[in-house]
N, C-alpha and C positions, 0 to 999 in steps of 0.2 A: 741448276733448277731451283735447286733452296734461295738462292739470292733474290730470283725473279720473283719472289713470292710476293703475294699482294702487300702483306703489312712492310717488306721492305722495297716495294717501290712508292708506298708511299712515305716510308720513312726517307726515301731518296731526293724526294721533291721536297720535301721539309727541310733537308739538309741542304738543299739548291738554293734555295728562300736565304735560310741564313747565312748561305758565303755571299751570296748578291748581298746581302745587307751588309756584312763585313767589308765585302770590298770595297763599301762608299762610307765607311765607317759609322755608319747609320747604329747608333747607340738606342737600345732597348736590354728588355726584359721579355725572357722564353716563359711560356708555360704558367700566364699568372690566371688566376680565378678571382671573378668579383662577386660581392653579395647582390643578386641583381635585386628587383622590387618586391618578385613575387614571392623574395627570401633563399630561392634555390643559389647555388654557386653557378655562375657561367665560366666556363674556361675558353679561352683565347690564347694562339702562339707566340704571339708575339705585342709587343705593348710598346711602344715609343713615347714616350713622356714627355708633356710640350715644352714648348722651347719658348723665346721671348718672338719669337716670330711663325711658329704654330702649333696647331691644338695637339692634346693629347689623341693617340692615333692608336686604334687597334687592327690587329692582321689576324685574320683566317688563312690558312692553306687548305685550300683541297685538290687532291689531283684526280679524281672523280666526278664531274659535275652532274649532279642528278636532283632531282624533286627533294630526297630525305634528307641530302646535305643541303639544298638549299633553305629547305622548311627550318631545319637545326639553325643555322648560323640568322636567320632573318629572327628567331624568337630570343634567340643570345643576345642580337644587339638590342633587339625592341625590352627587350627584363631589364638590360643593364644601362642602357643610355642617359633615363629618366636619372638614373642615381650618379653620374658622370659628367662631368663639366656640358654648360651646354653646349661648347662648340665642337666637344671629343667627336671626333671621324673614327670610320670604320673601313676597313680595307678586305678584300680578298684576293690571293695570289690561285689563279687556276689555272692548272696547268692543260697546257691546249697543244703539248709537243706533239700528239699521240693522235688526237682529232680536235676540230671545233668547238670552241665551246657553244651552247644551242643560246641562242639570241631570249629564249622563253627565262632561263637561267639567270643572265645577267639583268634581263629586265626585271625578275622578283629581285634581284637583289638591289637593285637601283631604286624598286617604289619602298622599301625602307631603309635609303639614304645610305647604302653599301655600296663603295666604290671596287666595281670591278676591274681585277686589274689580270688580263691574262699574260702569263709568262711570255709568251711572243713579244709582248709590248711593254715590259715591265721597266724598261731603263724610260720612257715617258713619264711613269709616275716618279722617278726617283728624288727629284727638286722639291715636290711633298713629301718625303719621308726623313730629306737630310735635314732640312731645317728646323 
């Protein structure tokens, strides 16, 4: 019962996230925080550093999809973009094992240039994340 507990199935999805990225040896940085504009720190899971063939990339995980995670990660990117290469991409990994993700969801995060990526589909985005 302890295992199933909410902070450790989302700590399981996170840890799903970074063996898919291990196993395509998809090189990043866990856990880093930028100074965004408004001065606050934005924190992000994951960070991919660009490469000579593309941009700097950041990952969200959520295995929740709801309004308050989506409102959070759509203000992380819009704080931190501005001060970020202009071409840095943003990502999120949600996990839809469990049910749907809601079409409302992916759209707020696509009208501020958040690639949604649900785990169902997530070997599609991977040719953007190796390179």
């Amino acid at each position: 019962m302890f295992y199933l507990a909410r902070p450790n199935i989302v700590a399981l999805f996170y840890e799903n996230v970074q063996m898919w990225l291990d196993s395509y040896d998809i090189r990043y940085s866990e856990r880093v925080a930028f100074l965004g504009q408004s001065g606050y720190l934005r924190h992000f899971d994951f960070l991919i550093p660009k490469s000579k063939y593309a941009p700097e990339r950041m990952i969200q995980v959520v295995n929740t999809p709801n309004k308050n995670k989506a409102t959070s990660i759509m203000g992380d990117w819009f704080d931190t973009r501005e001060v970020r290469a202009p071409d840095a991409k943003a990502y999120t990994f949600i996990n839809d094992s469990e049910k749907p993700i809601s079409e409302n969801f992916q759209d707020a995060l696509k009208n501020y240039q958040i690639i949604p990526v649900p785990w169902s589909k997530r070997d599609d985005f991977k040719n953007d994340l190796v390179a």
